[in-house]
N, C-alpha and C positions, 0 to 999 in steps of 0.2 A: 085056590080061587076057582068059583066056578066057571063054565065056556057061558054065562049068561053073564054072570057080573062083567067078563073081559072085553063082552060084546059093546054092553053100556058105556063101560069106561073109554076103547076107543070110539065108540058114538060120540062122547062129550070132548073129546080131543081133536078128534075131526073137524065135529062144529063151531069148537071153539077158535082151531085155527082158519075157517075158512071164512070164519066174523072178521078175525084178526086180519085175513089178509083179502078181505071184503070180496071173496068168490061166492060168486049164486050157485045155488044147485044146479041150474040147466046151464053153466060155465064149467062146470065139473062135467056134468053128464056129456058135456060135448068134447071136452079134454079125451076122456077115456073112449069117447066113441061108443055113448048107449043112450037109448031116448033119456029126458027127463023125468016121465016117468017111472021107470025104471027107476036111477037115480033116485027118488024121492020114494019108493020101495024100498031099497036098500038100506038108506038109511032111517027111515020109520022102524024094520025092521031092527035094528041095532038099537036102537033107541030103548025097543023094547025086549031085547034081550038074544036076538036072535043072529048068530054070527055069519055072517057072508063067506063066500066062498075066497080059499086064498087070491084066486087070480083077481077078482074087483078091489080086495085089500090093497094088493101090492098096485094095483092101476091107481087107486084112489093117492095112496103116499105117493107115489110117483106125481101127479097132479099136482096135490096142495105143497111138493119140496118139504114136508115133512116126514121123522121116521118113526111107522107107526109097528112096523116089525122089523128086528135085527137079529142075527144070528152070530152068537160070538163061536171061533173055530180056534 
């Protein structure tokens, strides 16, 4: 799988959980501590295929209480 499909994929899980638990963008961006701007960069980006840096990943799951990266050990 390419780093562009995995991008999109967590894009559409993101957004779909944060329909589901009816979070705004600028309610996230303010969770993580980043304009909403930003925020709405980020995820436009993803959308279109372009993966974010781990540190906004793990802010972002951290946010929505969903797990959007795991590490089995």
């Amino acid at each position: 799988m390419e780093l562009e499909e995995i991008a999109k994929k967590l894009y559409v899980k993101i957004d779909f959980t944060m329909r589901r638990k009816k979070i705004k963008r600028y309610e996230l961006a303010k969770k993580i501590g980043i304009k909403q701007g930003y925020m709405s960069d980020i995820l436009i980006d993803m959308e279109k295929g372009k993966m974010p840096s781990l540190k906004y990943l793990l802010k972002i799951q951290k946010a929505i209480s969903e797990e959007l990266i795991f590490f089995k050990f």
